[in-house]
C-alpha positions as CSV (number, residue, x, y, z in Angstrom):
1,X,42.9,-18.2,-24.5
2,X,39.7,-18.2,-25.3
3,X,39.1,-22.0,-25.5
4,X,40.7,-22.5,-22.0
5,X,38.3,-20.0,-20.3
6,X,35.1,-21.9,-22.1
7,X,36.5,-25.1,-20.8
8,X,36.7,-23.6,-17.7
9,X,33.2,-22.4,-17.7
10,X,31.7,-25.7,-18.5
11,X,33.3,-27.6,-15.6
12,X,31.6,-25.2,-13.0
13,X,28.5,-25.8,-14.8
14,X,28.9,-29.6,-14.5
15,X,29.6,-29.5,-11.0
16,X,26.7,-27.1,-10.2
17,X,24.6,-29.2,-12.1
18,X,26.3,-32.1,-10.0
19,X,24.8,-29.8,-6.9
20,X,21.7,-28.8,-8.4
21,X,20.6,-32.4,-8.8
22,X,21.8,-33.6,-5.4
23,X,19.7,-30.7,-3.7
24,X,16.7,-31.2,-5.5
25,X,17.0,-35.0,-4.4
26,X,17.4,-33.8,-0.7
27,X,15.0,-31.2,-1.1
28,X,12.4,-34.1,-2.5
29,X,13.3,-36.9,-0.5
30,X,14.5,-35.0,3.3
31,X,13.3,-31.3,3.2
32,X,9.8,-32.0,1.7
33,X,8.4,-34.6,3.8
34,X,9.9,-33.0,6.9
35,X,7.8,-29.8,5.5
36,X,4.9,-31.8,5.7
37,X,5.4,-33.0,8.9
38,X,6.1,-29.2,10.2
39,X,2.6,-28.5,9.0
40,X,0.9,-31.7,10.5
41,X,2.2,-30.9,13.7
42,X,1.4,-27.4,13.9
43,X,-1.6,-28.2,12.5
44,X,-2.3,-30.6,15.8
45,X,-1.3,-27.0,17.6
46,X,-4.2,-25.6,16.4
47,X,-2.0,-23.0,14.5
48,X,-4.1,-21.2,11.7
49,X,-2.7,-21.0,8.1
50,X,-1.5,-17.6,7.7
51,X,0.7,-18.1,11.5
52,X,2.2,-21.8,10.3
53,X,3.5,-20.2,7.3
54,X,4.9,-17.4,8.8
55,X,6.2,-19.7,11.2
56,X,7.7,-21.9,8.6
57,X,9.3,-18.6,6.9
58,X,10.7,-17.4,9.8
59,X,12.5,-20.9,10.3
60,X,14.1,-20.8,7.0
61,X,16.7,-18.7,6.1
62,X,17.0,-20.1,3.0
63,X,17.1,-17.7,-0.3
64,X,14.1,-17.3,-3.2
65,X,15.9,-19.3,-5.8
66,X,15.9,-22.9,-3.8
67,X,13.3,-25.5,-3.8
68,X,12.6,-24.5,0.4
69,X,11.2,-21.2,-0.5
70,X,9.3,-22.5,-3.9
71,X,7.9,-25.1,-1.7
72,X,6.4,-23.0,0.7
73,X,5.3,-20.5,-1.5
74,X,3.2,-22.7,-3.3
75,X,2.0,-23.8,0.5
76,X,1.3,-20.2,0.4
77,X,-1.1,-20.2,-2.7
78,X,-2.5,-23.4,-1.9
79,X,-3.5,-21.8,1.6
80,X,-4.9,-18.8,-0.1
81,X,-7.2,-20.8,-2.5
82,X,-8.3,-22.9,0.6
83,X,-9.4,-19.5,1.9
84,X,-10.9,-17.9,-0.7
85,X,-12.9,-20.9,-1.8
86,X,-14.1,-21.4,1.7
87,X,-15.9,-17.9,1.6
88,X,-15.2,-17.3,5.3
89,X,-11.9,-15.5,4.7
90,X,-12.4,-11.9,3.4
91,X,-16.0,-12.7,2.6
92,X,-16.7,-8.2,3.0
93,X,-14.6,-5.3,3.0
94,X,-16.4,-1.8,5.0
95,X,-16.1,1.2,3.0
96,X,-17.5,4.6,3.5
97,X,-20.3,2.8,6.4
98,X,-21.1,0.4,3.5
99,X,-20.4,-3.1,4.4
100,X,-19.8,-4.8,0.6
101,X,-19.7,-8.6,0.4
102,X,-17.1,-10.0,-1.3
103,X,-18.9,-12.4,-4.2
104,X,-15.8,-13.6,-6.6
105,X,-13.0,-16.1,-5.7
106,X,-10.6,-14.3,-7.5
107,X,-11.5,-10.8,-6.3
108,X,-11.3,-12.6,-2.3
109,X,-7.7,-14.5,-3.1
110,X,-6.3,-10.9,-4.4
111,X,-7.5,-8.9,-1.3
112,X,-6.1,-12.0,0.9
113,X,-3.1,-11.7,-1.0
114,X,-2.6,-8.2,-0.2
115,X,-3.1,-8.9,3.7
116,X,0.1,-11.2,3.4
117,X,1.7,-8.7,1.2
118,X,0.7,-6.1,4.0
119,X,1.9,-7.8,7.0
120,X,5.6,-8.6,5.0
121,X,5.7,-5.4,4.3
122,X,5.1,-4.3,7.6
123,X,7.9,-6.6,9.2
124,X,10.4,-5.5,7.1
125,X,9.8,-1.9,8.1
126,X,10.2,-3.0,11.7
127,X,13.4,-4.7,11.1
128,X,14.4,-1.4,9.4
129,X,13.4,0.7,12.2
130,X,14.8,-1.4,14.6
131,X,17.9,-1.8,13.0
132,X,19.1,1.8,11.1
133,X,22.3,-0.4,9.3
134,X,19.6,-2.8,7.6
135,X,18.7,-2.1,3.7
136,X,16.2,-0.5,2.5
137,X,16.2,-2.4,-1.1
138,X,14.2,-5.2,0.6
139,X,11.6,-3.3,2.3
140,X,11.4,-0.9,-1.2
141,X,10.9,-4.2,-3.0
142,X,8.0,-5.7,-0.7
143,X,6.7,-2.1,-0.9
144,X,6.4,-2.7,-4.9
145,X,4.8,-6.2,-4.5
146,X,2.7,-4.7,-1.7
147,X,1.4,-1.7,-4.9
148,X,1.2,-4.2,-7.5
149,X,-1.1,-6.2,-4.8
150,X,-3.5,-3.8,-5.0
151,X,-3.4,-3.1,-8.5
152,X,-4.5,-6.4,-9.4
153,X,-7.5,-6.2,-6.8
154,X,-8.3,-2.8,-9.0
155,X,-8.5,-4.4,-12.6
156,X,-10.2,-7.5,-11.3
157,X,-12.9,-5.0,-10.1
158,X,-12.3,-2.9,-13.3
159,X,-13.2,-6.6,-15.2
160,X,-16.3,-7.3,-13.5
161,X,-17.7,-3.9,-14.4
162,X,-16.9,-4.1,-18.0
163,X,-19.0,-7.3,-18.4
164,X,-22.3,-5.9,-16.1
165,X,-21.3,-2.4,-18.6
166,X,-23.8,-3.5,-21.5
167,X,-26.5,-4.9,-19.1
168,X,-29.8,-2.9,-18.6
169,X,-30.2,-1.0,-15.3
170,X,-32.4,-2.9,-12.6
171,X,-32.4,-3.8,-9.2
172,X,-30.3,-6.6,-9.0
173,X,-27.7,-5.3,-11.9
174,X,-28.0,-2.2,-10.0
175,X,-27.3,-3.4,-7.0
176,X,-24.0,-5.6,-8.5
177,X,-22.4,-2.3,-9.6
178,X,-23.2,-0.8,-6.4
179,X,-20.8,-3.4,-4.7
180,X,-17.9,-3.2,-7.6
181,X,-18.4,0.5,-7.5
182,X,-17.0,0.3,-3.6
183,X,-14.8,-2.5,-4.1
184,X,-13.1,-0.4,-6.4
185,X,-13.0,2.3,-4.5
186,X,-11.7,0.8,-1.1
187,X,-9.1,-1.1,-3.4
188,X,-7.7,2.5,-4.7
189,X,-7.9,4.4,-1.7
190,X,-6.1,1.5,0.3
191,X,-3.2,2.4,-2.4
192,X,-3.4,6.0,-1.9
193,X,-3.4,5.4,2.0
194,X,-0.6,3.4,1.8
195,X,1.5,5.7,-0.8
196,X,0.6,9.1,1.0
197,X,1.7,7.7,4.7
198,X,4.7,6.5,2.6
199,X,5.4,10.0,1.4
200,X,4.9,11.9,4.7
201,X,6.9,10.1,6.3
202,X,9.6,10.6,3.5
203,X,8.6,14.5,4.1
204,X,8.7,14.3,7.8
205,X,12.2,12.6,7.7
206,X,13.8,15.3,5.8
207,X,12.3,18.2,7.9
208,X,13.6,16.3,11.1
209,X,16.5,15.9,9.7
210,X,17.4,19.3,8.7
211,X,16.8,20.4,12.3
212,X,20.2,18.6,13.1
213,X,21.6,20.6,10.7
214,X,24.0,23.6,11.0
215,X,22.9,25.7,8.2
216,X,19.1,23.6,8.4
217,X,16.7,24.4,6.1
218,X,18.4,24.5,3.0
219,X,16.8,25.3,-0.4
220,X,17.3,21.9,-1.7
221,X,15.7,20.3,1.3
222,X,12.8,23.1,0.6
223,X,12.7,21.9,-3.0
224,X,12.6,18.5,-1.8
225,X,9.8,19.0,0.5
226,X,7.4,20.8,-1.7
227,X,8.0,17.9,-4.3
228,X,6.7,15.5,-2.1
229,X,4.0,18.0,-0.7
230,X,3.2,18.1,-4.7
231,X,2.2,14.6,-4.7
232,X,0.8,14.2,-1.8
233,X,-1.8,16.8,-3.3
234,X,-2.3,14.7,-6.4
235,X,-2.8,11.9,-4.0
236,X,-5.2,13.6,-1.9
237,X,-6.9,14.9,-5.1
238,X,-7.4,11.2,-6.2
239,X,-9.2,10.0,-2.6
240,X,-11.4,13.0,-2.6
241,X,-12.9,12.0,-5.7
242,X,-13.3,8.2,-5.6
243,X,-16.2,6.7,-6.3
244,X,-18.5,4.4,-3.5
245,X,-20.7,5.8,-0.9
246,X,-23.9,6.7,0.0
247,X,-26.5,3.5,0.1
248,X,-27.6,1.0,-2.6
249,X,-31.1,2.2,-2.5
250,X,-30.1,5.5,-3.9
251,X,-27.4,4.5,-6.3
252,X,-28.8,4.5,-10.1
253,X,-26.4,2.1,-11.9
254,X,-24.3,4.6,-12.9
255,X,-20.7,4.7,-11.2
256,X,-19.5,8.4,-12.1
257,X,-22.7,10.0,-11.0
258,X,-22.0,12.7,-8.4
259,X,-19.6,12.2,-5.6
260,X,-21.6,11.5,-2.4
261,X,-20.7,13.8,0.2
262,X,-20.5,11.4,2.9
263,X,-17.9,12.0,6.4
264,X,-15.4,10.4,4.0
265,X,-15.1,13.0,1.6
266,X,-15.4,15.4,4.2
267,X,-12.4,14.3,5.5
268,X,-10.5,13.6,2.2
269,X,-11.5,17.3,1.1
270,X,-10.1,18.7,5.0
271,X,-7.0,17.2,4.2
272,X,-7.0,18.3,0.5
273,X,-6.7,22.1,2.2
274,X,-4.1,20.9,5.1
275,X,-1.8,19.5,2.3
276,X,-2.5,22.8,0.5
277,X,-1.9,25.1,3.0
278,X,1.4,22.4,3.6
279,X,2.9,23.0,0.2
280,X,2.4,27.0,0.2
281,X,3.8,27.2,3.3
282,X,7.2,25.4,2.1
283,X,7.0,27.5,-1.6
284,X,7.0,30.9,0.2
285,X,10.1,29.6,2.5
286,X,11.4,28.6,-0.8
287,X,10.9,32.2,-2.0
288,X,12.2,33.9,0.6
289,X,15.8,31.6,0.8
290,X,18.6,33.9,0.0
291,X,19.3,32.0,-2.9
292,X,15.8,32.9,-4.8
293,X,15.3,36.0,-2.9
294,X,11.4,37.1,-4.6
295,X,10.5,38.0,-1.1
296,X,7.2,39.7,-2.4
297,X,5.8,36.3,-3.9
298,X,7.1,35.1,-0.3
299,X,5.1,37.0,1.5
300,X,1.5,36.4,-0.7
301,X,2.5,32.7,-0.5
302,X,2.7,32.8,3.3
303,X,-0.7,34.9,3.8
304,X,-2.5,31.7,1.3
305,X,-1.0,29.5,3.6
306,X,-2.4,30.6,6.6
307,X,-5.8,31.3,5.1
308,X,-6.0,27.9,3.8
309,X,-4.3,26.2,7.7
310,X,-7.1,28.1,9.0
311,X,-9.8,26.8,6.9
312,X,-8.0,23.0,7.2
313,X,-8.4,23.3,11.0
314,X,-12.1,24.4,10.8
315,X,-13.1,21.7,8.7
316,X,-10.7,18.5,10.6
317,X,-12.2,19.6,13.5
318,X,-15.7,19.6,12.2
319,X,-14.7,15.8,11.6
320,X,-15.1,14.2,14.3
321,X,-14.2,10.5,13.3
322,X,-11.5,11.8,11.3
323,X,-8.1,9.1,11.6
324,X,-5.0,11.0,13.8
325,X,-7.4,14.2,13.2
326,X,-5.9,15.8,16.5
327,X,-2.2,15.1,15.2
328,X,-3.0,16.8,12.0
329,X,-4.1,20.2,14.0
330,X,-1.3,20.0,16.3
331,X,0.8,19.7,13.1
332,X,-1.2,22.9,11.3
333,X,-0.7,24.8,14.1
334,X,3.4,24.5,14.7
C-alpha cells in the first residue's frame, strides 16, 4: 500500500513542478516586463512611489507565495532604499516639540518601513469594519508586522547608542545622544500608542457589547475588562516614563537622567490616573457582583475611583493640547 501512495505522491510533484517551471517562465518572460511597463507608465502619470505600489497591489490578487507578489515586494524595497538614500524621505521625526533629524540610512528605511506597514494595517481594519464577516487573522497578522516594524526602529536606535556609550561627553557627542535619545523614545511610544488604542478599543467593544445583553455586565466580562484596564496601565506606566524631551542645550549626555516634565508627560501622567481611576472602577463592580459578593472592598474601591476620576479630570483639563482630551472627560464623567 504503501509503495502505491509514494508513487502517487511523486506524480503530483512532477506535475507541479511541470507548473512551477511554466509559471516562472510566464512570470519572467509576460508578467515581469508588463510590471515594468505598469511602472513606466504611471511613472509618466506623475504617480509617486508609495501610490504606484499600492496601485500595483491593489491590481493583483495574486497570493504571497507566487513570483507577482515577490516581484513587487522587492519593487517595494528597492523604492524604500531609493528613499532613504535620497535623504528627503523621513529625513526628521517631531517628538515632545523637538524636531530630531533623522542622520542613518538604516534608521530612515525602518521608520519608512513602518509608514507602509501603518497604512496596510490601516486598510485592513477598514475592510474589517466595513465588512463584519471579513477575518480578523489578516488584520492580527499585519498588526504583528506593524509591532515588529517598530521594534526594529528601537534596537537600530538601541545600536547607535551602544557605540557613542564609551565616548567622552562633549558637545557634539552630546548632542548625537540627544537625537538617539528622542528617536528612541518616539519609536517606543509610537508602539505603545498603537497597542493602547488597540486595547481600548478591545475594552470598549466588550462594554458595548454587554449593553445588548440581557443579564449585561457579567463577572466574566468585568474580569475581562479590568485585564485589559491592567495593561493599559502598564502601558501607560511605560509612556510616562520615556526618555526625550526638554532641549539639547540642557541635556548632559546622559539618557536616564531625570524625566523632563514637559506637556507630554503631563499628559501621559493625566492619563496614568484616568486609566487608574478606569480599572478601580470595574474591580469594585467586580466586587460587588453577586458572584463575589465583598461588598465592603466594593465600596472603598468605588470611593478610590472617584477620587482618582476627579483628580484625572483636573489634570486633562489643565492640558490643553492634550489628543481627544475632551472625549476622555466625557468618558470620566459617564
Amino acid at each position: 500500500g504503501s509503495g502505491n501512495g509514494s508513487g502517487t505522491g511523486d506524480g503530483v510533484d512532477v506535475q507541479q513542478l511541470e507548473l512551477f517551471d511554466f509559471f516562472n517562465s510566464r512570470a519572467k518572460n509576460v508578467i515581469a516586463p508588463l510590471l515594468k511597463y505598469c511602472h513606466y507608465e504611471l511613472q509618466e502619470k506623475g504617480l509617486s512611489p508609495t501610490e504606484k505600489i499600492s496601485f500595483l497591489q491593489s491590481s493583483s490578487s495574486i497570493s504571497d507565495g507566487d513570483p507577482l507578489q515577490s516581484k513587487l515586494h522587492s519593487l517595494k524595497n528597492e523604492t524604500l532604499q531609493t528613499q532613504a538614500t535620497s535623504g528627503s524621505s523621513m529625513s526628521h521625526i517631531t517628538f515632545r516639540e523637538n524636531v530630531i533629524p533623522v542622520e542613518t540610512k538604516d534608521l530612515r528605511m525602518a521608520l519608512l518601513k513602518i509608514q507602509d506597514l501603518k497604512s496596510d494595517w490601516e486598510e485592513e481594519e477598514e475592510k474589517k469594519n466595513y465588512d463584519a464577516t471579513n477575518s480578523s487573522s489578516s488584520d492580527d497578522a499585519k498588526f504583528m508586522e506593524l509591532l515588529s516594524g517598530y521594534d526594529d526602529a528601537v534596537s537600530l536606535v538601541n545600536k547607535e547608542l551602544k557605540q557613542l556609550a564609551a565616548l567622552k561627553s562633549g558637545p557634539a557627542v552630546n548632542a548625537k545622544k540627544f537625537q538617539l535619545v528622542n528617536l528612541l523614545g518616539y519609536s517606543k511610544y509610537q508602539k505603545l500608542k498603537l497597542v493602547m488604542g488597540r486595547n481600548e478599543v478591545l475594552t470598549n467593544g466588550i462594554i458595548e457589547t454587554s449593553k445588548e445583553e440581557d443579564e449585561g455586565m457579567t463577572l466574566k466580562h468585568l474580569e475581562e475588562v479590568a485585564h485589559l484596564y491592567d495593561a493599559l496601565l502598564q502601558d501607560a506606566r511605560a509612556v510616562a516614563s520615556l526618555p526625550g524631551g526638554g532641549s539639547a542645550d540642557d541635556f548632559d549626555g546622559d539618557s536616564s537622567s531625570a524625566i523632563v516634565e514637559d506637556e507630554f508627560y503631563l499628559e501621559a501622567n493625566a492619563n496614568v490616573l484616568r486609566l487608574r481611576s478606569l480599572r478601580c472602577y470595574y474591580l469594585a463592580r467586580m466586587h460587588a457582583s453577586p458572584v463575589v459578593h465583598k461588598y465592603s472592598e466594593a465600596i472603598a474601591l468605588l470611593d478610590q475611583a472617584e477620587r482618582l476620576a476627579n483628580e484625572a479630570s483636573e489634570e486633562i483639563g489643565a492640558c490643553d493640547q492634550m489628543e481627544h482630551g475632551d472625549a476622555l472627560l466625557e468618558s470620566l464623567e459617564k
